[in-house]
C-alpha positions in Angstrom: 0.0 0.0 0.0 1.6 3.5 -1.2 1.7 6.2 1.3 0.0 8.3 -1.1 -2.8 5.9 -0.1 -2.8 6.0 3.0 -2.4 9.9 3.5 -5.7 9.9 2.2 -7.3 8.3 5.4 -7.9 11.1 7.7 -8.6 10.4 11.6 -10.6 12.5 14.0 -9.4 10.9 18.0 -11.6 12.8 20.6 -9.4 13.1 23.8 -6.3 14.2 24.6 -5.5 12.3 27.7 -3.7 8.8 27.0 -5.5 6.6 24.7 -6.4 9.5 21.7 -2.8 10.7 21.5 -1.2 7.0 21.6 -3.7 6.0 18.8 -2.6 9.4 16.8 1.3 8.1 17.5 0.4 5.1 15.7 -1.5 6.6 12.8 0.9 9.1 12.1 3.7 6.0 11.5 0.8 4.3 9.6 0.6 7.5 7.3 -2.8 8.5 8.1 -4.5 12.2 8.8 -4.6 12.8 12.6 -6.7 15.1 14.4 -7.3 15.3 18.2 -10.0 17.1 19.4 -9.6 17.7 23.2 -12.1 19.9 25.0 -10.2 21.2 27.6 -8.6 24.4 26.5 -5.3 23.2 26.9 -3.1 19.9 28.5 -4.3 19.1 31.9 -1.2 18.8 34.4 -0.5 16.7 36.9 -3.4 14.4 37.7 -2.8 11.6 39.9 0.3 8.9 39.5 -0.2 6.2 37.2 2.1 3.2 35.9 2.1 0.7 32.8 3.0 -2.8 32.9 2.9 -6.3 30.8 1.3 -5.0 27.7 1.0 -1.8 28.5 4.8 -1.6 29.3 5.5 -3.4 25.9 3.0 -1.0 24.1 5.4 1.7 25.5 8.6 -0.2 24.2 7.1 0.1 20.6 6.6 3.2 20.6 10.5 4.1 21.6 9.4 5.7 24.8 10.5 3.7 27.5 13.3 5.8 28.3 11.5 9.1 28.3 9.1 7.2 30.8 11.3 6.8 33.0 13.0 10.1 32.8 9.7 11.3 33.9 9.7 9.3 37.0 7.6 10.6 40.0 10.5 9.9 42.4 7.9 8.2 44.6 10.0 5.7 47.3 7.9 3.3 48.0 4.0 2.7 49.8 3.4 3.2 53.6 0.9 1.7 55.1 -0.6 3.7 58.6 -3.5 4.4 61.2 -4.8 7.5 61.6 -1.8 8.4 64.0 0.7 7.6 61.7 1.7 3.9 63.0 3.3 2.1 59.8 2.1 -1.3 59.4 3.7 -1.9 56.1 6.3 -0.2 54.5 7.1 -1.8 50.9 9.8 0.0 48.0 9.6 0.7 44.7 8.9 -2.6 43.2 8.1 -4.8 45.8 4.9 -3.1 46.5 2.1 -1.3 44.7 4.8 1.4 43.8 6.7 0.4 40.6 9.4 1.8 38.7 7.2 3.5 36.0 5.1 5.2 38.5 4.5 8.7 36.0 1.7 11.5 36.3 -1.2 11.6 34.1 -0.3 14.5 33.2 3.0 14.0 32.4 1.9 10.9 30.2 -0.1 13.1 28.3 2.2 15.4 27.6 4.9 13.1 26.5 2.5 11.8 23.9 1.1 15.3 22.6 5.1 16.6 22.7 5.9 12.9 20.2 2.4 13.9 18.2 2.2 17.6 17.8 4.5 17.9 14.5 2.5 15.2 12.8 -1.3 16.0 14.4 -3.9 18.9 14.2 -4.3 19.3 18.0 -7.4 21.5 18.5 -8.2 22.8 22.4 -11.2 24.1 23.9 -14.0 22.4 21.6 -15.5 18.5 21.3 -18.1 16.4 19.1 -22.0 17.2 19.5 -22.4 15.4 16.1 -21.7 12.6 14.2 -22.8 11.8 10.4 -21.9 8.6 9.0 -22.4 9.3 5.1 -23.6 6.2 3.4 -23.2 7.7 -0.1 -19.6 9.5 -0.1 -18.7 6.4 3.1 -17.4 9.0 4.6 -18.2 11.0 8.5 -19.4 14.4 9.3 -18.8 15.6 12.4 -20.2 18.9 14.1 -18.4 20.8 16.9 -19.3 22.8 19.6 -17.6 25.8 18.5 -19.7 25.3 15.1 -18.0 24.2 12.5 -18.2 20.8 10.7 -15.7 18.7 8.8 -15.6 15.4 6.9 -13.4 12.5 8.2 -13.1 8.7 6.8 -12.4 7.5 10.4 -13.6 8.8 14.2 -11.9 7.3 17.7 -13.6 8.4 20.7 -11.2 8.1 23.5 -12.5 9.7 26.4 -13.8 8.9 29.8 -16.0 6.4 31.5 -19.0 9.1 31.1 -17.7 10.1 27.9 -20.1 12.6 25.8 -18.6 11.6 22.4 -20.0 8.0 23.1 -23.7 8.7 23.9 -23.4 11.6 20.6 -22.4 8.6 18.2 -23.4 5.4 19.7 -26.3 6.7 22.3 -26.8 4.4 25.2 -27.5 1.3 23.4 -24.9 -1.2 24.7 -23.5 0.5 27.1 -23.5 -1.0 30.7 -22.2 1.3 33.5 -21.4 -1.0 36.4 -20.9 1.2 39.6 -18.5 -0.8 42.3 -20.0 1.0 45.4 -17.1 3.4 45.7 -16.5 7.0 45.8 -13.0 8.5 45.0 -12.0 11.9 45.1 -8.1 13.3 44.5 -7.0 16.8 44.3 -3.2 18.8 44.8 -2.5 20.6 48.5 1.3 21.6 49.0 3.7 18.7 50.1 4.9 20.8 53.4 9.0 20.4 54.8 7.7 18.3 57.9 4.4 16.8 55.9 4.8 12.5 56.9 6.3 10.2 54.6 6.3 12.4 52.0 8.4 10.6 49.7 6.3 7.7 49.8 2.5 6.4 48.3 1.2 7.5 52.1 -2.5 5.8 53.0 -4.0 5.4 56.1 -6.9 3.4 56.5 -9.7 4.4 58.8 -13.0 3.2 60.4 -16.4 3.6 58.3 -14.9 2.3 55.5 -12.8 5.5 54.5 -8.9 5.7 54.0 -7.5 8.5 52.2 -3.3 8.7 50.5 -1.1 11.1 49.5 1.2 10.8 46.8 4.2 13.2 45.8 5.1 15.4 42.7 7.9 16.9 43.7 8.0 19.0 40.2 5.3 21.0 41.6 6.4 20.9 45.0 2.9 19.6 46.1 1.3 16.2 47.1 -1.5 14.5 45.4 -4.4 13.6 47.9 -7.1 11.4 47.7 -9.6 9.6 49.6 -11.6 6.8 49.2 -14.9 5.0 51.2 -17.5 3.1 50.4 -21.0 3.2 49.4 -23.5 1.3 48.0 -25.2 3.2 46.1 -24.5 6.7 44.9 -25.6 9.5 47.0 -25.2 12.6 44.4 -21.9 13.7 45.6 -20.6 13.7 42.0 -23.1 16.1 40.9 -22.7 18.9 43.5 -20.5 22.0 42.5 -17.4 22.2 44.0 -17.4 23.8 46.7 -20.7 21.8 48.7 -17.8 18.7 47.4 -15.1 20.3 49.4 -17.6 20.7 52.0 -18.7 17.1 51.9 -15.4 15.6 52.2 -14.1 17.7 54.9 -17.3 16.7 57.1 -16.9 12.8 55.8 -13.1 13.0 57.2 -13.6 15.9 60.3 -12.5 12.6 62.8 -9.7 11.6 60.3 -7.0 12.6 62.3 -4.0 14.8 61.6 -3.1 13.4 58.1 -7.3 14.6 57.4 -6.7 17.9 59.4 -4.0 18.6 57.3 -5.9 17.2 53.9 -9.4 19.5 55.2 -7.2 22.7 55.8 -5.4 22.7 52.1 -8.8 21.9 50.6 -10.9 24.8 49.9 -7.6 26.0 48.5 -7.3 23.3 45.5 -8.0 24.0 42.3 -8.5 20.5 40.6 -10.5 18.4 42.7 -12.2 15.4 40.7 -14.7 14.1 42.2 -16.5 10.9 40.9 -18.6 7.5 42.0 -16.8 4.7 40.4 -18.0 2.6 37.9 -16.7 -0.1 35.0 -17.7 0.8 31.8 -18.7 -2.6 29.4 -19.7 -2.0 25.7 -21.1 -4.5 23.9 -19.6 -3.3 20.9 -16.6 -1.2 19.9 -16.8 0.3 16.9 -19.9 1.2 14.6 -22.0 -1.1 12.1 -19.6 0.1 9.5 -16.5 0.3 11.4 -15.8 3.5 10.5 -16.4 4.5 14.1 -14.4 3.2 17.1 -14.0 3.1 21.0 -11.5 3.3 22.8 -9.7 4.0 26.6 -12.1 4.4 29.3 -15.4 5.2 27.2 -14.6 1.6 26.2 -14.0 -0.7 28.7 -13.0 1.7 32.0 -11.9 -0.4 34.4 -11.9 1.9 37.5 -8.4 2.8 39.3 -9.0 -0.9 41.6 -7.9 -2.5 39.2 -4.7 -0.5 38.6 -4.3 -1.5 34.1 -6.3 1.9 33.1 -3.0 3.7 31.6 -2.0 0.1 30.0 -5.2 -0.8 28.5 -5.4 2.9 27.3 -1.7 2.6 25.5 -2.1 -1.3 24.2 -5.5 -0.9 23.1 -4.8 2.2 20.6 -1.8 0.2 19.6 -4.3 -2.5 18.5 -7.1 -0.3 16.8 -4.3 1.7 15.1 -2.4 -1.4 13.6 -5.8 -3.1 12.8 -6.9 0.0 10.8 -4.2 0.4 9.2 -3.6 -3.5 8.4 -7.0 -3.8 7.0 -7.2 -0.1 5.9 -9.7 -0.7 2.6 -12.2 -3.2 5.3 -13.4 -1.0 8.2 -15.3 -3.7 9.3 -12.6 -6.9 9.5 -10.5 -4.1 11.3 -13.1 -3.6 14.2 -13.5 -7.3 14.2 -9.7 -8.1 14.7 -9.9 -5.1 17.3 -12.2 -7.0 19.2 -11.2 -10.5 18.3 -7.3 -9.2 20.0 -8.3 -7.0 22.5 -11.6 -7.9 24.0 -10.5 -10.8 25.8 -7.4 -8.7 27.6 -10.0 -6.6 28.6 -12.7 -9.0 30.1 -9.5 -10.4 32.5 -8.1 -7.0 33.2 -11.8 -6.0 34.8 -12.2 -8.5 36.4 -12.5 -8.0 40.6 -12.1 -10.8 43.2 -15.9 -10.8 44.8 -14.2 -9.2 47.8 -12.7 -6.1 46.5 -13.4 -3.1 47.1 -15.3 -4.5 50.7 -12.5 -6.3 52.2 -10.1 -2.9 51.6 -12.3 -1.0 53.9 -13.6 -1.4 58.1 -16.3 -0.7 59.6 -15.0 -1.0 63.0 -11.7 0.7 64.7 -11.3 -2.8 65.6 -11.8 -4.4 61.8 -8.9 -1.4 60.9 -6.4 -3.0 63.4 -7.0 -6.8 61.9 -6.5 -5.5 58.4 -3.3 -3.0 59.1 -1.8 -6.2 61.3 -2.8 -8.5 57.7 -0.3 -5.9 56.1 2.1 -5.9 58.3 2.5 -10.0 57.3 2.1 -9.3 53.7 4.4 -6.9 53.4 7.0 -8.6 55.7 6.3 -11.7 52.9 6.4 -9.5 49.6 9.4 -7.6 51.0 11.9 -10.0 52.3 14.7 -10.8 49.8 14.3 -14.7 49.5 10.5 -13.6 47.7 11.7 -10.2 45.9 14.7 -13.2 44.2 12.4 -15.9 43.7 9.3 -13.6 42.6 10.1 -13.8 38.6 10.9 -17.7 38.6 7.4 -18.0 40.5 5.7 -16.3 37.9 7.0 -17.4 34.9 6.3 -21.5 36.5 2.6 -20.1 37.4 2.3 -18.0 34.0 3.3 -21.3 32.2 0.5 -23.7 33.7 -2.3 -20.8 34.3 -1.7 -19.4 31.6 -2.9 -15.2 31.6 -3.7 -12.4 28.8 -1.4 -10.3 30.6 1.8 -12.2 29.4 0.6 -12.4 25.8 2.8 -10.3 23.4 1.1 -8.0 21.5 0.9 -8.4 17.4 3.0 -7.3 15.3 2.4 -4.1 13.0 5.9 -2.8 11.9 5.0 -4.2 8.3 2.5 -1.4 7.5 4.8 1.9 8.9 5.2 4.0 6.1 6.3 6.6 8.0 8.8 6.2 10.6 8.7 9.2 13.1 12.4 10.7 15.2 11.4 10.9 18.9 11.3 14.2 20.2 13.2 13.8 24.0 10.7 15.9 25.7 12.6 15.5 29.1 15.7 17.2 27.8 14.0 19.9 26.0 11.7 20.6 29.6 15.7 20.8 31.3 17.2 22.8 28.9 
């Protein structure tokens, strides 16, 4: 297939977080037209740490970017495990617990990928999809935006979030299941303080009513990333309040949190990015449209939730897969979304899966019930983190991995074949230093 060809196929991706702008990497190399539509009037920083791993890691590797993932490194030590009064229970480092070595900021993921895409894609800010046209006579799509305007595109990607607008304007609700896990989550930035506790580390402290809440450092900004988390089984509205009755709903949720909460509470009306959300997995039955000329992809497809701890690897493997199945069956929309599916759809269905006791068995009722789960971490962590299991961990897995036998440690197919245009890595690390 000539690149001539292929230049012809033009791409609208809506979202500019991780999944859009790793599809647009892709299609650029495949020698299609990219175009990201983000509606946020510019990259969103910081956001709270995420890592890759097994096929997300790999996805990385492909894409030449495992060095400039690590240059980008949160610097976070290790996790600490406490009680309200800052007793450690568990103490684990950087991969030997749920810390790894790729721990990187959201926003700092994006904006590797929009620094490797912008020479190659039409980034446009500040607008998103309120249309969608598919064209059966010129098989082509019209999309209208916000801001007014409308253009034609052979191919759309929505890549946004679990309640993702683009989805309902071009698929509806038809298929879509949202599955909420009786959890609310909240995170937001307060300043990371000369004396604040373990403030190199992945910081929770579990309390009673089923609450716990973590900090996390980005020591860029010179702040910490908080969070909480607690339970509830069904949703009580919190996610649709403005801002400021949420700030005052957490602070009265956590006024008997302690000092780490006294020092969350009095930072709080202060913070300027709180998120604030009642968590759910997204399953669509489908992921692209009858035609195929349509796709999902990232959270709007198959959000996962942050318990299960594969969002940023799904995202990143996932738009590998689309992108290399569009542009392997590039004249045959619809085998592509099949093959889509056919590769990714089982990955997917493993990676959502949660044991039938999380998130319950993560949160206590009872001061008592906190105790008996901080003393059950004390154990793990003095197993996880001894030597003898850190040096036997990857001969374990690879005897378990070869008898139970896991998506996971699948390798992901092969594209290089249909690159017609290889792309020089821009080192967006050194250029931020110099």
């Amino acid at each position: 297939m000539s690149v001539a060809t292929a230049a012809k196929k033009s791409v609208l991706i809506s979202g500019g977080s991780i999944a859009g702008p790793a599809a647009a990497f892709w299609l650029n190399r495949y020698g299609f037209k990219t175009t990201v539509v983000e509606r946020w009037p510019e990259l969103r920083p910081g956001g709270q740490s995420i890592d890759v791993a097994h096929y997300g890691l790999e996805a990385v590797q492909r894409m030449g970017l495992e060095g400039e993932l690590r240059a980008r490194f949160t610097g976070e030590k290790g996790t600490t495990f406490t009680d309200k009064n800052n007793q450690v229970y568990m103490q684990l480092g950087v991969g030997s617990g749920p810390t790894n070595e790729f721990e990187i900021l959201r926003g700092d993921f994006a904006d590797m990928l929009y620094q490797e895409t912008k020479a190659d894609t039409e980034w446009i800010f500040g607008d998103y999809i309120i249309g969608v046209n598919e064209r059966l006579s010129t098989d082509d799509i019209e999309v209208e935006f916000k801001s007014g305007k409308k253009e034609i595109y052979d191919y759309v990607i929505i890549a946004e979030g679990a309640r993702s607008w683009g989805r309902k304007t071009a698929f509806g609700n038809k298929g879509i299941e949202y599955k909420p896990i009786g959890t609310y989550i909240a995170y937001f930035s307060i300043p990371l303080e000369q004396d604040t506790p373990f403030g190199d580390q992945w910081h929770v402290i579990w309390l009673s009513g089923q609450r716990a809440i973590y900090f996390r450092p980005d020591f860029k900004a010179k702040t910490q990333r908080a969070g909480i988390m607690f339970l509830s089984k069904e949703s009580k509205g919190y996610e649709k309040l403005s801002e400021s009755e949420q700030k005052a709903v957490i602070a009265e949720i956590y006024k008997d949190g302690g000092i780490n909460a006294e020092r969350m509470i009095k930072h709080l009306d202060k913070s300027e990015d709180l998120y604030f959300e009642y968590l759910g997995q997204v399953h669509a039955e489908k992921w692209s449209s009858e035609s195929g000329k349509i796709y999902l992809c990232g959270d709007s497809a198959w959000c996962g939730t942050p318990l299960i701890g594969m969002g940023t690897s799904l995202s990143v493997a996932g738009a590998y897969i689309l992108s290399g199945e569009l542009a392997k069956n590039q004249n045959n929309p619809r085998l592509a979304a099949k093959s889509y599916e056919n590769n990714f759809r089982p990955i997917v269905k493993e990676a959502q899966k949660l044991p039938p006791f999380i998130p319950r068995a993560l949160f206590q009722e009872s001061e008592w019930g906190v105790k008996i789960w901080l003393n059950t971490t004390t154990v793990l962590g003095w197993i996880f983190g001894s030597r003898l299991v850190i040096a036997l961990t990857p001969t374990i897995v690879n005897i378990w991995s070869r008898f139970f036998p896991t998506e996971e440690k699948k390798t992901l197919p092969d594209y290089e074949q249909y690159i017609t245009n290889p792309i020089k890595l821009v080192s967006t690390a050194t250029t931020k230093k110099a």
